[in-house]
C-alpha positions as CSV (number, residue, x, y, z in Angstrom):
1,X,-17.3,5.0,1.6
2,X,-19.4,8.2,0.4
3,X,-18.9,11.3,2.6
4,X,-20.9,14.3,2.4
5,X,-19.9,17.9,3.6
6,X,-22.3,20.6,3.9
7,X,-22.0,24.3,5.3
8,X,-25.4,26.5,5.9
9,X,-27.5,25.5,3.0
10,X,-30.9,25.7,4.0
11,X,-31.6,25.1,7.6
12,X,-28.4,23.0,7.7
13,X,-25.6,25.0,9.6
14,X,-22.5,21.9,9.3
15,X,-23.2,18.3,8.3
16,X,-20.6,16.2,8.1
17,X,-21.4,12.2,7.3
18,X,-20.1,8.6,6.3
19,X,-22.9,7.3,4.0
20,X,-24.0,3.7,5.0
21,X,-26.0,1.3,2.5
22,X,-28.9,2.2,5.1
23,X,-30.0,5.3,6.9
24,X,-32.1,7.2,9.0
25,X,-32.5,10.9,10.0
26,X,-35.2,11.5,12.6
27,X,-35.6,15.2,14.4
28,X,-37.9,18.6,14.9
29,X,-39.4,19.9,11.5
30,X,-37.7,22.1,10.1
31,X,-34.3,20.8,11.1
32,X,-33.1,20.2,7.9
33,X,-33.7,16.4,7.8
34,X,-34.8,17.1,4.0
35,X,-32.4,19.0,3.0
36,X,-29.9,16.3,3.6
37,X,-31.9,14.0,1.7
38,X,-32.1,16.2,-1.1
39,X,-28.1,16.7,-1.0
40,X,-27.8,13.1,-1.1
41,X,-30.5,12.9,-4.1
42,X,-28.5,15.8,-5.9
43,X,-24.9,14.1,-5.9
44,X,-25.9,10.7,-6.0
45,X,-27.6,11.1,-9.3
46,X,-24.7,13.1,-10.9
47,X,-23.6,9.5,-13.1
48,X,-26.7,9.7,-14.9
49,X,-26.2,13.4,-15.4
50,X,-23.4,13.1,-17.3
51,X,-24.6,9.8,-19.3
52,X,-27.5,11.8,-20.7
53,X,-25.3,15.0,-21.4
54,X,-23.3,12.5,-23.0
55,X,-26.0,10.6,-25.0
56,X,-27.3,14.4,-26.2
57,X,-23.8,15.6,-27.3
58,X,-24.2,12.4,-29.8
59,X,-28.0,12.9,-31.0
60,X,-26.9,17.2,-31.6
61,X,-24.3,16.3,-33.3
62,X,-26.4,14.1,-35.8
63,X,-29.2,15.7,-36.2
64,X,-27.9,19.1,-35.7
65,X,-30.2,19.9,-32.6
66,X,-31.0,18.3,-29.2
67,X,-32.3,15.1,-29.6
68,X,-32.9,15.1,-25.6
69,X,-35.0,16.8,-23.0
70,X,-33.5,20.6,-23.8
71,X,-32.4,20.2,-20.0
72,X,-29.1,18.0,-21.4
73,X,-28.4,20.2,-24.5
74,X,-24.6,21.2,-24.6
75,X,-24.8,24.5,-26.3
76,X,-22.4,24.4,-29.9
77,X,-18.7,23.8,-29.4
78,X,-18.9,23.3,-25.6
79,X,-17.7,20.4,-24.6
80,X,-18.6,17.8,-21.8
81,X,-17.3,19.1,-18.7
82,X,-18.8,22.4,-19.5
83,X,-21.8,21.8,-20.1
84,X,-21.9,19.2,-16.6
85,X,-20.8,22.6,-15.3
86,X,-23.5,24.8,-16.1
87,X,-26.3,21.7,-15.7
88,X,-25.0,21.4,-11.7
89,X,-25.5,24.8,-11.5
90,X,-29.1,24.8,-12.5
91,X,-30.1,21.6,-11.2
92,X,-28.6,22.8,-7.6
93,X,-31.2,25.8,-7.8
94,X,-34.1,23.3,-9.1
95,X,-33.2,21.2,-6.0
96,X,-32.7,23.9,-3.1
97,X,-34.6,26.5,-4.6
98,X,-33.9,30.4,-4.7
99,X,-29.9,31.5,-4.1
100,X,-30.9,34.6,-2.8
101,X,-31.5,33.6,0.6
102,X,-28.4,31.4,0.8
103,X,-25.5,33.0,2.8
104,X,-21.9,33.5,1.0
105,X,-20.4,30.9,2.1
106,X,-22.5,28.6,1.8
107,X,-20.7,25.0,0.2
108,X,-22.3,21.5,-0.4
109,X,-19.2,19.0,-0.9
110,X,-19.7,15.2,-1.7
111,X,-16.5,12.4,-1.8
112,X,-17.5,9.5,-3.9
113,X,-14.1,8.2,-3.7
114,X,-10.7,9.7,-2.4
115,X,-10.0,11.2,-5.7
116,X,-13.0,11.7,-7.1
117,X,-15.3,14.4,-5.8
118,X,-18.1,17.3,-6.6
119,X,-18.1,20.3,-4.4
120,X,-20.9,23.7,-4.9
121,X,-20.5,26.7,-3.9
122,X,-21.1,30.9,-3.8
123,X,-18.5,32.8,-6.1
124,X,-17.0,35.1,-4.5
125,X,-18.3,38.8,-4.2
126,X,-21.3,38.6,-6.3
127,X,-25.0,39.3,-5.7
128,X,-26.8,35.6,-6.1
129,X,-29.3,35.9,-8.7
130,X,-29.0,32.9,-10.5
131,X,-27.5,29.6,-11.1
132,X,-24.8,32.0,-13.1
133,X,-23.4,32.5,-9.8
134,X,-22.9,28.9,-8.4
135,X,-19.1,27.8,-8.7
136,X,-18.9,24.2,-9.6
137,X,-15.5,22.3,-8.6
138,X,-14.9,19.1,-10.1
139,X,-11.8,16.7,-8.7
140,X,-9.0,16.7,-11.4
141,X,-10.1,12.7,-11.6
142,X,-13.3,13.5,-12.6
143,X,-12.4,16.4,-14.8
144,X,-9.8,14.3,-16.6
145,X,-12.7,11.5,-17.6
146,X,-14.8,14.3,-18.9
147,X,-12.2,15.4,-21.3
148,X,-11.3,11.8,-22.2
149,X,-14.8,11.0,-22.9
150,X,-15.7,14.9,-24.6
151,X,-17.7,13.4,-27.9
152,X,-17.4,9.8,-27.3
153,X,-20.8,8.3,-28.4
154,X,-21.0,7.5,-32.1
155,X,-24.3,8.6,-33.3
156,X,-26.5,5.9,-35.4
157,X,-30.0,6.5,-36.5
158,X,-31.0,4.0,-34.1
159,X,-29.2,5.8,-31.1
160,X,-26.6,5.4,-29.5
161,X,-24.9,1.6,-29.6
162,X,-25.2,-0.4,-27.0
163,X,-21.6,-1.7,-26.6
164,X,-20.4,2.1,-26.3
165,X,-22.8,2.3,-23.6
166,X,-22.1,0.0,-21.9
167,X,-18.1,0.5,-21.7
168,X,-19.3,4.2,-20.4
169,X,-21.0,3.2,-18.2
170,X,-19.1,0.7,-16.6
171,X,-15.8,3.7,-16.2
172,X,-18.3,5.7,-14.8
173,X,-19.8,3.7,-12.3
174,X,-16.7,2.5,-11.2
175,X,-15.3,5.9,-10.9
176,X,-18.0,7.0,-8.6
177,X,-17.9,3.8,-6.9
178,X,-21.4,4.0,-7.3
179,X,-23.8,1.0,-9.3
180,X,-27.0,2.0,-8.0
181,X,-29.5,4.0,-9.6
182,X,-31.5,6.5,-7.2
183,X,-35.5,6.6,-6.3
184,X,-36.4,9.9,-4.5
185,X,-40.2,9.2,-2.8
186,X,-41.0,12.4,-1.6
187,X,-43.1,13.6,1.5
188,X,-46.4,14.9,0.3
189,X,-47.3,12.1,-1.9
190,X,-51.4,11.9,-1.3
191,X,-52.0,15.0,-3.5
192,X,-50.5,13.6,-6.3
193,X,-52.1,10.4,-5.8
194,X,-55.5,12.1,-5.2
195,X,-55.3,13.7,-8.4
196,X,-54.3,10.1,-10.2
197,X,-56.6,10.5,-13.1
198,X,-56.1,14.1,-14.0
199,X,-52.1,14.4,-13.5
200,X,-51.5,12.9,-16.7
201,X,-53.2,15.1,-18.6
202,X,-51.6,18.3,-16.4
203,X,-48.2,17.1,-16.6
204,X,-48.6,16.5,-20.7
205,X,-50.0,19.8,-20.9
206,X,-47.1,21.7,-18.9
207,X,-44.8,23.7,-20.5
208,X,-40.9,22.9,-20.2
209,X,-40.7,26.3,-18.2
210,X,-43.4,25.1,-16.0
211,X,-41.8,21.6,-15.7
212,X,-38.1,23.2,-14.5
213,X,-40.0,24.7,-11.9
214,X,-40.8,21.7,-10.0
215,X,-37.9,21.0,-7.4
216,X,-35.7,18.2,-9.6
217,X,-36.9,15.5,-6.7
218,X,-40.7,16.0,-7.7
219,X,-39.9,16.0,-11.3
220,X,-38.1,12.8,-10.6
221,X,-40.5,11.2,-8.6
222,X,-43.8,12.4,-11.3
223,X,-42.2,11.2,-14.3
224,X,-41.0,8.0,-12.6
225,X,-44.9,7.1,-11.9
226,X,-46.0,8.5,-15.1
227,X,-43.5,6.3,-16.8
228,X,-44.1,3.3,-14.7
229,X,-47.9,2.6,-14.4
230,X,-48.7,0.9,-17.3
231,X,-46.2,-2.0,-15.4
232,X,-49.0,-1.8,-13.1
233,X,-52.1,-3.6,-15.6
234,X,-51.7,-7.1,-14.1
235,X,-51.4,-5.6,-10.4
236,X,-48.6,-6.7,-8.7
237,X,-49.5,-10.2,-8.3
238,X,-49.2,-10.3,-12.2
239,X,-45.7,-8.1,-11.9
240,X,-44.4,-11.0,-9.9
241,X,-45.3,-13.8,-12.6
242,X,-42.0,-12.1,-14.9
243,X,-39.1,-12.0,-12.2
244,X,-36.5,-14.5,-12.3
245,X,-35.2,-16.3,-9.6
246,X,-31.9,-14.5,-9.4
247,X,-29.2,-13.8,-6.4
248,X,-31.3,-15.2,-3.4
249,X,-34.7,-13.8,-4.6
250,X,-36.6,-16.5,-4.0
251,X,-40.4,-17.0,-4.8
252,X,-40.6,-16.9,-0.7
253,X,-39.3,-13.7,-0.5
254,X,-41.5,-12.1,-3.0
255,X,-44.4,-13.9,-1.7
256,X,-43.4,-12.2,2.2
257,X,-43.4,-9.0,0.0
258,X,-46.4,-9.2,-1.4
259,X,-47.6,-10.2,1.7
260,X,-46.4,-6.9,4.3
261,X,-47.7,-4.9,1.2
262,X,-51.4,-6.8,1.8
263,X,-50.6,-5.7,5.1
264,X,-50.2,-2.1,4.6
265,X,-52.8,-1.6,2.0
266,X,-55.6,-3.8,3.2
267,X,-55.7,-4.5,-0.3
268,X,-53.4,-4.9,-3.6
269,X,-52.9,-2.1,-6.6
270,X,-53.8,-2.5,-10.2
271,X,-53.3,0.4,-13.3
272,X,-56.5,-1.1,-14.8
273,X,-56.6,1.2,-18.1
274,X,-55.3,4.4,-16.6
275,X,-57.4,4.1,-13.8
276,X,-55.6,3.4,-10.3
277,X,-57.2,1.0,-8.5
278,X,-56.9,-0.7,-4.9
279,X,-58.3,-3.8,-5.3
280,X,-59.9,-5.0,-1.8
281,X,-59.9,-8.3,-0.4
282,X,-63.7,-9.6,-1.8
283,X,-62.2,-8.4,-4.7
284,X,-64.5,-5.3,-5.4
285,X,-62.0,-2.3,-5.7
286,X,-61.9,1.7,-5.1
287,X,-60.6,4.1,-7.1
288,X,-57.1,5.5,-5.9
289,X,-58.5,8.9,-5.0
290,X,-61.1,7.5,-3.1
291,X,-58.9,5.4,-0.6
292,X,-57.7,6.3,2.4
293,X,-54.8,8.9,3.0
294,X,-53.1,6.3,4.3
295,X,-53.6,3.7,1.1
296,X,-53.0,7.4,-0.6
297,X,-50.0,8.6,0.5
298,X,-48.2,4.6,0.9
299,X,-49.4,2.9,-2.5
300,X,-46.2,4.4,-4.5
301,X,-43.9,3.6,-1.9
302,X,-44.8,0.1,-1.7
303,X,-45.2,-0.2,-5.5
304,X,-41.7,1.4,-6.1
305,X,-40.3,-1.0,-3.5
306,X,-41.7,-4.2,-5.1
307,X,-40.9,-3.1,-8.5
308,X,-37.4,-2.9,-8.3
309,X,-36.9,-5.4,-6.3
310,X,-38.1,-7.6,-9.2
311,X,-35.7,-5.8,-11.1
312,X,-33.1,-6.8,-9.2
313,X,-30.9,-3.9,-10.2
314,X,-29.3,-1.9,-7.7
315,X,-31.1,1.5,-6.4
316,X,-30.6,4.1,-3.8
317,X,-34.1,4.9,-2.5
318,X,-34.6,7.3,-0.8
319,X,-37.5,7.9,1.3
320,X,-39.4,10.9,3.1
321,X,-41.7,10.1,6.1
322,X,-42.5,6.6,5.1
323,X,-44.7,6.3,7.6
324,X,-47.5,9.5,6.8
325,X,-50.9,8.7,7.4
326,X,-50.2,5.4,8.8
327,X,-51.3,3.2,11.9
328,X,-49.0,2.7,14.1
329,X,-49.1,-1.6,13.4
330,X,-48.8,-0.4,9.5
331,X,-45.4,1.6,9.9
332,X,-44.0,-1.6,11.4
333,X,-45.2,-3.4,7.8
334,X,-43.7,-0.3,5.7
335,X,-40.0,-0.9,7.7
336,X,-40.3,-4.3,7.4
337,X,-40.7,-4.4,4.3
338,X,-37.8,-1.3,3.9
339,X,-35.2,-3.1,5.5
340,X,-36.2,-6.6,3.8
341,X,-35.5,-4.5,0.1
342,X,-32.4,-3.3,1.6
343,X,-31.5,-6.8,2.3
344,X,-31.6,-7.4,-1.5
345,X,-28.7,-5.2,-2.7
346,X,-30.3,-1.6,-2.4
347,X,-29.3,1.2,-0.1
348,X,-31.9,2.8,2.0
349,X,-32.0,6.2,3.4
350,X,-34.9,7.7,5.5
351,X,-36.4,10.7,7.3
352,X,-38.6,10.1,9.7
353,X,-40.7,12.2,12.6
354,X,-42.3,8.6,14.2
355,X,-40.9,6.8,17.3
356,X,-42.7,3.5,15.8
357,X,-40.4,3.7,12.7
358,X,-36.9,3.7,15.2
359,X,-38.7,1.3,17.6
360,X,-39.0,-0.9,14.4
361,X,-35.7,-0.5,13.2
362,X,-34.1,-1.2,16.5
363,X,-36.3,-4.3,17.0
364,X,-34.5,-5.5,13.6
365,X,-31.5,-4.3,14.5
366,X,-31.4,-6.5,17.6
367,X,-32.7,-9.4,15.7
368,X,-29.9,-9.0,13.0
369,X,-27.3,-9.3,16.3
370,X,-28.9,-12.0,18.4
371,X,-26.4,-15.0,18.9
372,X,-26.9,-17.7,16.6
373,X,-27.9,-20.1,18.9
374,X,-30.8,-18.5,19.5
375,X,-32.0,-17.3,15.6
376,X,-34.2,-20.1,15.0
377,X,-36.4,-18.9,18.0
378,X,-35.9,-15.2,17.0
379,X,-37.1,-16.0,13.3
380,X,-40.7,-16.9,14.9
381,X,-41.1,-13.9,16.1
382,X,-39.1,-11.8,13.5
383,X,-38.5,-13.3,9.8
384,X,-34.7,-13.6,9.3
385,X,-35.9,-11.6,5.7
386,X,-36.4,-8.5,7.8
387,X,-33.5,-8.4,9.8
388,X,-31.1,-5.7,9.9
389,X,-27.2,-6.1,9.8
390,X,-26.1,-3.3,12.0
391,X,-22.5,-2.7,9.9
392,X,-24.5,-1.3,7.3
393,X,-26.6,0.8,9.4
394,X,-26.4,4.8,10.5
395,X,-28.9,6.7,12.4
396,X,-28.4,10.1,12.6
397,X,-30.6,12.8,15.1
398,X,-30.7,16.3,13.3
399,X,-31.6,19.5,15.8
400,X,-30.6,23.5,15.0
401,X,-29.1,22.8,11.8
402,X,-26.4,19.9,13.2
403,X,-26.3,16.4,12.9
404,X,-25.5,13.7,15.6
405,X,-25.2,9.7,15.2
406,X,-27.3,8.6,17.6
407,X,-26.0,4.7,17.4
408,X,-25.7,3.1,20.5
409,X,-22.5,1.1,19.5
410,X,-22.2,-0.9,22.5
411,X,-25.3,-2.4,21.9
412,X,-25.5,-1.4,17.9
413,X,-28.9,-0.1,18.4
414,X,-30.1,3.6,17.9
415,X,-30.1,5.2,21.1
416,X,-33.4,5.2,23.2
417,X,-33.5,8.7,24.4
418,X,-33.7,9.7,21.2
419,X,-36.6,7.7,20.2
420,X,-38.6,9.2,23.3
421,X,-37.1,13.1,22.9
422,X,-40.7,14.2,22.3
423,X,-41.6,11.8,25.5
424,X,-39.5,14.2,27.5
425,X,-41.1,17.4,26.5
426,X,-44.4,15.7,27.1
427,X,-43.2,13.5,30.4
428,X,-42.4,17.3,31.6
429,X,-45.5,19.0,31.3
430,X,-47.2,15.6,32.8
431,X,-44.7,16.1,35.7
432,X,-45.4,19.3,36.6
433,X,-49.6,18.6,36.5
434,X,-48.6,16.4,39.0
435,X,-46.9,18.0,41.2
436,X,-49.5,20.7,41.4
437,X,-51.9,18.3,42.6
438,X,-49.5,16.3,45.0
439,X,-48.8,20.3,46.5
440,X,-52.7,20.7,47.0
441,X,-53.0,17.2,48.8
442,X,-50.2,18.0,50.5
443,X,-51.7,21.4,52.0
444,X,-54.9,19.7,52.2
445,X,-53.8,17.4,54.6
């Protein structure tokens, strides 16, 4: 199992966690739920760091300058784990922004297995300025595959070849113990929907200086939809018409898919040349940026979900605030339709603020557990799709910059005083109303 360490980055004071295949982190803003996400985002993607830095060390070496996004250039005569060295460093500051507000001994330390790990952290007794000033510490496991694999690609004209691709990326993903490949879906997502016809032209137009300035999660997330849209043409009806039948996806499954995301939408998407579209159910459409904020700020989510899970490759997504903008009925769609993904060989994690969301989860939770006498009847009311297997479930409650699992494990559900904490606060102030008036009848009288 995964295990993340981290020590006051951010708003987080100590965070200590066991990754599960599927989690949630609900608490106050501000509490660092995000930052925990992001930590997660920042180690987990590390394997396809150091495939691209080692793809570019193939393509310099050919053509005698970067043939990759500058961002994976190894500068002349350094070799592999340097230069994953000094791109940690910057990506860290892309992720978590300025160092200079970060205290001295501040760390951020992730096991992926027992001997191989990644840990960040301050050097000692210098000024944080810059990236320049991040120590990176690599686990002699790790270190040694770098060196072994310094210069390995051949270059070809075509690229690199596929069968030495493949054999790297089989050792890596085996040394990290890690197959999937991560989505980030950040909070915020309505602007950039909103501005769905003119983002192409600004990100194209951005300059590589302006592009490292985006936080590395954005960047992910904008080139992801940038790149992915034109899947879109045939809406997702006409997505579905490619997948294979592979691994227990059945045609039923995609069809219950397709059918929460209905749900959620009041409508289906289409990329209809360039233009995003919601196509309604008289099938008249809207543009994207005149839906709803809801449609707005869910249409990515859902069309990230249902792409990969066509793909049927395995991915980490994970997801801020699913449930923005969102009627209360329509969150229940979105984490049905989260946990029936998850179901399909992908690993969840979530941040959440809503009490339908854990009321959801612990509704599927309890279905996953019912006895099996009884899960014909419970299928009626819950598809067995949507069900979620508590042994691969963590919640996790996230208040002053520490983290607590709040799991109820007697009953394998996520504890119910935490899904009301705001109720208190609120119960409280409705209490005391009432006892002002109970006081004046009681005078009165």
């Amino acid at each position: 199992m995964h295990n993340l360490i981290i020590h006051h980055l951010g708003p987080v004071e100590q965070c200590e966690l066991t990754c599960s295949p599927f989690m949630t982190f609900t608490g106050f803003q501000a509490s660092g739920k995000s930052t925990i996400a992001k930590a997660i985002y920042y180690f987990r993607t590390i394997k396809e760091d150091i495939l691209e830095l080692a793809k570019g060390q193939a393509l310099d070496a050919g053509y005698g300058v970067s043939g990759m996004e500058e961002e994976f250039h190894i500068e002349y005569g350094a070799g592999l784990r340097e230069g994953l060295e000094k791109y940690l460093a910057e990506k860290f500051s892309r992720t978590f922004g300025s160092l200079r507000t970060m205290r001295d001994d501040m760390y951020a330390e992730y096991y992926f297995t027992k001997t191989c790990s990644v840990k960040i952290s301050l050097k000692d007794g210098t000024k944080c300025t810059g990236s320049g000033h991040l120590r990176v510490t690599l686990s002699r496991e790790l270190i040694k595959f770098l060196d072994d694999k310094n210069d390995f690609f051949s270059f070809t004209p075509l690229g690199v070849p596929e069968y030495e691709l493949i054999e790297f990326k089989s050792e890596l993903y085996k040394m990290f113990d890690d197959p999937c490949s991560v989505v980030y879906i950040p909070a915020g997502r309505s602007m950039i929907t909103l501005l769905s016809q003119q983002f192409s032209y600004i990100y194209a137009t951005m300059g590589d200086v302006q592009k490292r300035s985006l936080d590395s999660c954005t960047k992910d997330y904008l080139e992801r939809i940038l790149r992915l849209k034109p899947e879109f043409s045939e809406g997702l009806e006409g997505l579905a018409v490619h997948y294979k039948e592979k691994d227990g996806l059945t045609l039923k499954i995609v069809s219950q898919a397709l059918a929460l995301i209905k749900k959620i939408l009041r409508g289906t998407y289409r990329c209809s040349n360039g233009e995003e579209q919601i196509i309604l159910e008289n099938g008249k459409y809207i543009k994207i940026n005149y839906s709803s904020s809801g449609q707005q700020e869910s249409v990515w989510i859902l069309n990230l979900l249902f792409y990969y899970l066509l793909q049927q490759k395995q991915v980490l997504f994970i997801i801020e605030e699913p449930e923005s903008h969102l009627f209360p009925e329509s969150q229940k769609y979105m984490i049905e339709l989260i946990a029936m993904i998850s179901n399909y060989n992908h690993s969840v994690v979530l941040t959440t603020h809503s009490p339908y969301v854990l009321g959801t989860l612990n509704n599927l939770l309890y279905a996953g557990s019912i006895p099996e006498r009884y899960s014909r009847d419970a299928e009626k009311v819950i598809p067995e799709p949507f069900w979620v297997n508590s042994g691969r479930f963590d919640a996790w409650f996230v208040k002053g910059g520490k983290i607590e699992n709040c799991m109820d494990w007697e009953i394998h559900m996520i504890q119910n005083e935490r899904i009301d904490e705001i109720s208190k606060v609120i119960n409280y102030d409705f209490d005391k109303l009432l006892e002002l008036q109970e006081t004046e009848e009681s005078v009165v009288y």
